[in-house]
Backbone as a ProteinNet text record, in pm:
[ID]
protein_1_A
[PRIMARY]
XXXXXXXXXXXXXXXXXXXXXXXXXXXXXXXXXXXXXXXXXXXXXXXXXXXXXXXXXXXXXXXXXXXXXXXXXXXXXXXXXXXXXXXXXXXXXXXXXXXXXXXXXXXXXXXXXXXXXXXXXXXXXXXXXXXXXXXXXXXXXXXXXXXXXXX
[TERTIARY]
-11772.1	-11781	-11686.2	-11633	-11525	-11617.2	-11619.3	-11670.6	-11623.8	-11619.8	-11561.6	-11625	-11453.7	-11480.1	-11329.7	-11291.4	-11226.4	-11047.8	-11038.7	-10928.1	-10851.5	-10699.3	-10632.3	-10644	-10719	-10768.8	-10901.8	-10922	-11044	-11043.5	-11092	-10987.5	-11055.5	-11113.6	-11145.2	-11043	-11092.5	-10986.1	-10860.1	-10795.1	-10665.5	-10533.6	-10442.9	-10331.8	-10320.8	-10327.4	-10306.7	-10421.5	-10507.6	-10648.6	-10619.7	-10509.2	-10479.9	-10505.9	-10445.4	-10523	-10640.4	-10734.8	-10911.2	-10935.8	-10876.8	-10913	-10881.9	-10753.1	-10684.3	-10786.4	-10870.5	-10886.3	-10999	-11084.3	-11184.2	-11096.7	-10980.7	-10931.6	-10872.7	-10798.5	-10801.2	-10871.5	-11019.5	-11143.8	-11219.1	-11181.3	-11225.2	-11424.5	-11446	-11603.8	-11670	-11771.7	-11789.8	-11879.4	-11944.7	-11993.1	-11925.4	-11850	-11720.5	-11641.7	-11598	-11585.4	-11654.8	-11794.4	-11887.9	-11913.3	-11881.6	-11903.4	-11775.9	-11660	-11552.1	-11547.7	-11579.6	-11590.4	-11706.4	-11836.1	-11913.8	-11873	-11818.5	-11713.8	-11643	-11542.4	-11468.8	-11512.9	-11672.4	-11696.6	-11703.5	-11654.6	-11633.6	-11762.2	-11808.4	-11940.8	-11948.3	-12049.7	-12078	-12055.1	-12027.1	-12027.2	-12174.1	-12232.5	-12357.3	-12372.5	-12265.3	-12298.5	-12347.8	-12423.9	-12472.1	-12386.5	-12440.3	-12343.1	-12343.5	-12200	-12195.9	-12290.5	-12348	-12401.3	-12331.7	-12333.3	-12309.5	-12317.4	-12428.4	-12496.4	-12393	-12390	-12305.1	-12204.5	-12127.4	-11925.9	-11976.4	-12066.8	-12069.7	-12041.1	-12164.7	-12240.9	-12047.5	-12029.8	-11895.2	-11796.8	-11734.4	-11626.5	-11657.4	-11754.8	-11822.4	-11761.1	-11777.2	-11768.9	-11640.8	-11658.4	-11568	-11446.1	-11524.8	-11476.5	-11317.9	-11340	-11226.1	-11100.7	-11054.4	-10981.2	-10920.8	-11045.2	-11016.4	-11070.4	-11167.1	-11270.2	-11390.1	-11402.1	-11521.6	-11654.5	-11790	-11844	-12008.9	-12120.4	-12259.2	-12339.3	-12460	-12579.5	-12634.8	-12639.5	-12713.3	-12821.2	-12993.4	-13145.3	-13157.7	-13241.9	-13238.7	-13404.7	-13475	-13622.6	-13651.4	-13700.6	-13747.2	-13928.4	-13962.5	-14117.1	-14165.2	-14127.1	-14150.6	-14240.3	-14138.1	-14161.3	-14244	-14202.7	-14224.1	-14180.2	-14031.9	-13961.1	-13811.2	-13738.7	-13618.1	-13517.6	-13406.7	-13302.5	-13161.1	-13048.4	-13008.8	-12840.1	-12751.2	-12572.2	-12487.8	-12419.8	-12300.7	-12201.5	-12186.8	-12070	-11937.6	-11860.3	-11730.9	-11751.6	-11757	-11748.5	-11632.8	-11635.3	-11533.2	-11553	-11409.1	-11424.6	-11442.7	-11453.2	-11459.7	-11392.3	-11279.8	-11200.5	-11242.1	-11332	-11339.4	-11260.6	-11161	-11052	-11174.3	-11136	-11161.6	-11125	-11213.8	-11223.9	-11182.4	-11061	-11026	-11076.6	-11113.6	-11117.4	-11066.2	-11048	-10934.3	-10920.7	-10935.7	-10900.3	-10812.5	-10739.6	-10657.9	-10757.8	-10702.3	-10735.1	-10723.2	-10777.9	-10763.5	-10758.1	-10742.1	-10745.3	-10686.2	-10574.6	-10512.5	-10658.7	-10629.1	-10724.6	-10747.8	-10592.9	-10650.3	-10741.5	-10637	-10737.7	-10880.8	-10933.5	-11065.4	-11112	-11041.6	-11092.1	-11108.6	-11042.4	-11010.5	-11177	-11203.6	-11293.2	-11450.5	-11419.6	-11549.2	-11545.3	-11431.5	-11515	-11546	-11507.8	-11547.7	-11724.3	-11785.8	-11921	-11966.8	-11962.4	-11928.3	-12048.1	-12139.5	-12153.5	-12353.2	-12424.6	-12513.3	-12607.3	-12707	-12778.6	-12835.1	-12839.8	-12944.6	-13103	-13131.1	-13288.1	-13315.3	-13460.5	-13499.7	-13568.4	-13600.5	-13718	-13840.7	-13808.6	-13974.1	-14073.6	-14055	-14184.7	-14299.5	-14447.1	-14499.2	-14579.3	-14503.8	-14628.6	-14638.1	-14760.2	-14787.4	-14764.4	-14660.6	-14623.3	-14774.3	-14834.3	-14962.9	-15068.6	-15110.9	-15227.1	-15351.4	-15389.5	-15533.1	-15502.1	-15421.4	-15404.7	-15421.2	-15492.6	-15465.4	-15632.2	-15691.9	-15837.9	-15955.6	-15908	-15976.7	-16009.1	-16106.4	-16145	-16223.8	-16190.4	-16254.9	-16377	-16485.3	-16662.4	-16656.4	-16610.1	-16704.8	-16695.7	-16788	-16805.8	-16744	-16680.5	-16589.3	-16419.2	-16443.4	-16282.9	-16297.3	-16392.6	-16342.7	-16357.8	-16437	-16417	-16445.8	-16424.1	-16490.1	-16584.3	-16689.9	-16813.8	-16737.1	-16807.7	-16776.2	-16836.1	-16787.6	-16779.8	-16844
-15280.9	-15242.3	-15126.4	-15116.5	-15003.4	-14913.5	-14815.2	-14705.7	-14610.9	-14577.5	-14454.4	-14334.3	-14316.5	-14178.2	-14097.4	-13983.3	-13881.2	-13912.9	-13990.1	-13987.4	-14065.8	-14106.2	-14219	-14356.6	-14399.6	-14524.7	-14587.6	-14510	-14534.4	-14650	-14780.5	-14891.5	-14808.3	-14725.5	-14679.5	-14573	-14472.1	-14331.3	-14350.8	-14395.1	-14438.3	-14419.8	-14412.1	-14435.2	-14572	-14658.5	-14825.8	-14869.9	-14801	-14864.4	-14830	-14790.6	-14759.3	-14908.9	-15016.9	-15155.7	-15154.5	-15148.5	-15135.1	-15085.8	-14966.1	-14839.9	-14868.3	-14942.1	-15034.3	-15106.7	-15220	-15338.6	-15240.1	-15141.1	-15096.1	-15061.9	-14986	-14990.4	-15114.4	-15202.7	-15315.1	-15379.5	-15371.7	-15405.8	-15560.5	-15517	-15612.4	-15588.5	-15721.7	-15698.3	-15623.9	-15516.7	-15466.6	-15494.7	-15605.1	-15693.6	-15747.2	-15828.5	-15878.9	-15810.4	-15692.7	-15582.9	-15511.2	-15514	-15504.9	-15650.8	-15741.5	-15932.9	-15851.4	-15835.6	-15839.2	-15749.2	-15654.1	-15498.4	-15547.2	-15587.3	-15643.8	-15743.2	-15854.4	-15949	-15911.5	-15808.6	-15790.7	-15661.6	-15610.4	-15598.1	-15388.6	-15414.6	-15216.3	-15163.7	-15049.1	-15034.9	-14867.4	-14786	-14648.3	-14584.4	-14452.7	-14342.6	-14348.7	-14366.7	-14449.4	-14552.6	-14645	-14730.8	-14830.4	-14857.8	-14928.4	-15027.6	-15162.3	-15263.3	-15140.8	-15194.4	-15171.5	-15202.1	-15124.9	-15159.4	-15162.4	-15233.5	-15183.8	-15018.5	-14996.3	-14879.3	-14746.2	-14833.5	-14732	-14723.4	-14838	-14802	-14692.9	-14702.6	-14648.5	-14530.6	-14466.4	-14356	-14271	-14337.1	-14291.6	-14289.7	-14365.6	-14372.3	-14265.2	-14232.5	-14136.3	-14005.3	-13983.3	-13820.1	-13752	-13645.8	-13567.4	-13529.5	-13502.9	-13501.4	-13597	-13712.9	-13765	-13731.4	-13680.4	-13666.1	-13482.1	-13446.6	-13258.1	-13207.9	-13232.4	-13148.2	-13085.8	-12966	-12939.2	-12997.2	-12997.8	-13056.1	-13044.5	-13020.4	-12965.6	-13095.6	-13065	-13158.3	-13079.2	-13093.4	-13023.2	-13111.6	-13041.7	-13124.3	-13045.4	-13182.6	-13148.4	-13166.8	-13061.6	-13137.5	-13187.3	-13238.4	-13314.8	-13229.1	-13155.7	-13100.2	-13258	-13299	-13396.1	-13477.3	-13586.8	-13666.3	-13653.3	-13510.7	-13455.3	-13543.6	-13608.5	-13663.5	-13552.1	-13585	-13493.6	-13597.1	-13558.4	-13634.5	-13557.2	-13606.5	-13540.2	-13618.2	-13546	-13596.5	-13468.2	-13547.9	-13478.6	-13428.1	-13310.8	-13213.9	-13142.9	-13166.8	-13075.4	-12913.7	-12837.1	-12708.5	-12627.2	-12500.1	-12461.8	-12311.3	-12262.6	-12127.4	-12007.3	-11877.4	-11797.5	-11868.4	-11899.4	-11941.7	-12066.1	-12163.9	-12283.3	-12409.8	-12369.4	-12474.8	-12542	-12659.1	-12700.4	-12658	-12652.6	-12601.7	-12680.1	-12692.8	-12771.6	-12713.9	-12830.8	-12812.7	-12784.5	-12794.4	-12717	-12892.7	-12977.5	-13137.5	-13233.3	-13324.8	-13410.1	-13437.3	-13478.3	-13523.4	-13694.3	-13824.4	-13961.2	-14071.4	-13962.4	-14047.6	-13967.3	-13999.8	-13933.5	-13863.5	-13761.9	-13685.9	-13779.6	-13856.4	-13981.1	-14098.7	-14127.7	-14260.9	-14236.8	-14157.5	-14075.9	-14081.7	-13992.9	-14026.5	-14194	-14267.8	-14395.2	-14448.8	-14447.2	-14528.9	-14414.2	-14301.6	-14254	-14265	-14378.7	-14380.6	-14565.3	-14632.3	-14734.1	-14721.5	-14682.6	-14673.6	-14586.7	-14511.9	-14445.6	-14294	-14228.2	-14068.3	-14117.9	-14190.7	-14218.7	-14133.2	-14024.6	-13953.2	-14007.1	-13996.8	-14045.4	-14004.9	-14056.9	-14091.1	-13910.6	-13871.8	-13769	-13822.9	-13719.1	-13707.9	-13604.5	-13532.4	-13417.9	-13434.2	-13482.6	-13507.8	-13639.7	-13592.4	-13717.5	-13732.2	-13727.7	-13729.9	-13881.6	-13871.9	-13998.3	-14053.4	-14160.9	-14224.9	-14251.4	-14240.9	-14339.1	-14194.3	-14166.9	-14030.9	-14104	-14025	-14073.9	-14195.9	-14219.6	-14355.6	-14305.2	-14349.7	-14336.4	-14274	-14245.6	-14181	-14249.7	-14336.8	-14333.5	-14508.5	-14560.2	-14715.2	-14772.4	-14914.3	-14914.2	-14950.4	-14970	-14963.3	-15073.2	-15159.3	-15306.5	-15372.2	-15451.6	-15561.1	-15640.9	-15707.9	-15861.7	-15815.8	-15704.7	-15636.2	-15582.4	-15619.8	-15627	-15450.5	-15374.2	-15272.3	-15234.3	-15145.6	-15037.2	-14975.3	-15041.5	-14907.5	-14785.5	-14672.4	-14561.2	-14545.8	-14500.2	-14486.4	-14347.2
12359.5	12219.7	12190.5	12053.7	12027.8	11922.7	11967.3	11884.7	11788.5	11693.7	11597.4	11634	11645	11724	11610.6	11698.8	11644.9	11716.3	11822.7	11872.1	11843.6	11906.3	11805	11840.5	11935	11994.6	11870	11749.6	11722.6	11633.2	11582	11494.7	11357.1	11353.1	11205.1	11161.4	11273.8	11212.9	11235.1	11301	11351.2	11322.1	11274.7	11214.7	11185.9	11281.8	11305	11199.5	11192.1	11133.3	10936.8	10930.4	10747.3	10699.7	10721.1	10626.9	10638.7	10732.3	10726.8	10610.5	10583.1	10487.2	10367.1	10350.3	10251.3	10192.9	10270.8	10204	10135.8	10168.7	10028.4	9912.9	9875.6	9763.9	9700.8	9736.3	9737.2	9650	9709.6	9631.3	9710.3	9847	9914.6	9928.5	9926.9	9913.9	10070.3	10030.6	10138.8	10230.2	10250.2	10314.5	10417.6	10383.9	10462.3	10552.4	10529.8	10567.8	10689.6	10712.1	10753.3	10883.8	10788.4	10893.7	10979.4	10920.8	11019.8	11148.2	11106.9	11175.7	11288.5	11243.2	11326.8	11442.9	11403.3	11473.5	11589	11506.1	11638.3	11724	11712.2	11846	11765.8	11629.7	11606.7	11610.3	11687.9	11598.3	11570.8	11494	11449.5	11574.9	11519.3	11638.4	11702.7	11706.3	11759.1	11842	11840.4	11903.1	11833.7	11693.6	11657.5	11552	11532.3	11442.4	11288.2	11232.3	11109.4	10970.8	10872.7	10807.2	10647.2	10564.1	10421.8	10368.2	10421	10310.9	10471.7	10558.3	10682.6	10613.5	10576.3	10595.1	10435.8	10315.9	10192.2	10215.8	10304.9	10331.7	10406.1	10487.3	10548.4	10474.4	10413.7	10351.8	10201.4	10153.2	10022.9	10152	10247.4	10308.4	10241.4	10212.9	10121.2	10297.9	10419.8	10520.9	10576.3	10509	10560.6	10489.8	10363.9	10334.8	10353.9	10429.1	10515.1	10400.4	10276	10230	10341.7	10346.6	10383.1	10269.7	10316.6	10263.4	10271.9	10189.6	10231.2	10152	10218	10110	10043.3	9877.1	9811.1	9783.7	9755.9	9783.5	9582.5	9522.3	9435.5	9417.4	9336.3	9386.2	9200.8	9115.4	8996.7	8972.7	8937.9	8910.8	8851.6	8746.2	8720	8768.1	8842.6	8927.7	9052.4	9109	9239.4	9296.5	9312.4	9402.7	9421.8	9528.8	9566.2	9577.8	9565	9585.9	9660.3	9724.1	9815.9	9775.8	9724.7	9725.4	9826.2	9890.4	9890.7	9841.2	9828.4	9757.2	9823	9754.7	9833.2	9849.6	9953.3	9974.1	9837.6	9761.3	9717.3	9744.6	9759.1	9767.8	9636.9	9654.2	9534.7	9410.4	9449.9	9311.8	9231.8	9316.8	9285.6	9314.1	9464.9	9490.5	9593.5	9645.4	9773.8	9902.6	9981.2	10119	10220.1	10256.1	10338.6	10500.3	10605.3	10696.9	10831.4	10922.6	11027.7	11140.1	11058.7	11100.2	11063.7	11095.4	11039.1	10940.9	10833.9	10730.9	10727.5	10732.7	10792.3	10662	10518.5	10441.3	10305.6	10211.4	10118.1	10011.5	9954	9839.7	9756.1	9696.4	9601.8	9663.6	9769.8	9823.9	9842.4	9924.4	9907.6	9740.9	9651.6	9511.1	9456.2	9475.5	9455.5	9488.1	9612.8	9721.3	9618.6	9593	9543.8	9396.3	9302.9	9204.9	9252.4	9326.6	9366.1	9373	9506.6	9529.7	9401.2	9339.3	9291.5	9308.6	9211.3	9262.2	9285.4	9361.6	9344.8	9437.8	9420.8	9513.8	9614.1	9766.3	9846.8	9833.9	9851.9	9834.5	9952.7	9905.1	9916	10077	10145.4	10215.2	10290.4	10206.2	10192.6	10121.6	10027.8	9970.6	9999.6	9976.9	9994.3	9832.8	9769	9602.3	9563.4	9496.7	9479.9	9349.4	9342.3	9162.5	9059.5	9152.5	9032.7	9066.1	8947.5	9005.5	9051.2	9199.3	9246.2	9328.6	9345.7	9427.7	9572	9673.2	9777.6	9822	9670.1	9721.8	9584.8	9509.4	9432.8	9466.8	9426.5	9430.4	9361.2	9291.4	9204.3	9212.3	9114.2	9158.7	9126.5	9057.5	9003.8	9154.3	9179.7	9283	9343.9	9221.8	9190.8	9191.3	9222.5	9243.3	9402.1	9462.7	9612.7	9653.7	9609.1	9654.8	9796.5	9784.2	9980.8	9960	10034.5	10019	10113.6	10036	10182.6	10316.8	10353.7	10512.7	10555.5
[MASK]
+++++++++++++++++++++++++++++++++++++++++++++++++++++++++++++++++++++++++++++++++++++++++++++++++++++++++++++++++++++++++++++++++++++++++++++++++++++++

């Protein structure tokens, strides 16, 4: 199996590997993308097969194009749900923070590929609140609705 990694053997980061990177601007479907990569054997710095929501999650990193880059957690009182995007690092002035790495993908092309997927938050995971109030402790009494006696 070939793994993505950081060196120039890698078929993702590569130099050789720029059409891979191509066919998402392109507008090649990213599925396919994913069949192919799977196919010939590429898999995550992990070790594991490629996924859709993988090449997204990767190719969205502000990282490949030498942005530094943080997760900002957003929490909703509301809802009492959180939600979690990635942001480019900026300094006092407000420029971007470049990193002390090759950079494996142009600022535009990077821009290109992130209005493609385009700016969608990942899903939260600290909270446990419940959408429906009382669910989880409340049951109903009529008979013919199958309730739980208590215990």
């Amino acid at each position: 199996m070939t793994r993505v990694g950081d060196d120039d053997s890698s078929p993702v980061t590569s130099p050789s590997a720029v059409p891979r990177r191509k066919r998402l601007i392109l507008g090649a479907d990213w599925h396919a993308i994913v069949a192919d990569w799977n196919r010939q054997g590429i898999t995550t710095s992990k070790g594991n097969p490629w996924t859709w929501i993988g090449l997204r999650d990767m190719m969205g990193n502000p990282r490949l194009c030498g942005y530094r880059s943080h997760v900002v957690i957003e929490f909703d009182p509301e809802t009492g749900r959180e939600s979690r995007h990635m942001t480019i690092a900026h300094d006092a002035e407000g420029k971007p923070i470049m990193g002390q790495w090759t950079a494996i993908l142009e600022v535009s092309e990077w821009e290109t590929i992130k209005e493609i997927i385009g700016d969608g938050a990942m899903r939260g995971g600290g909270h446990n609140s419940r959408v429906y109030l009382s669910s989880g402790t409340l049951r109903c009494g009529k008979e013919e609705r199958g309730s739980v006696p208590p215990r």
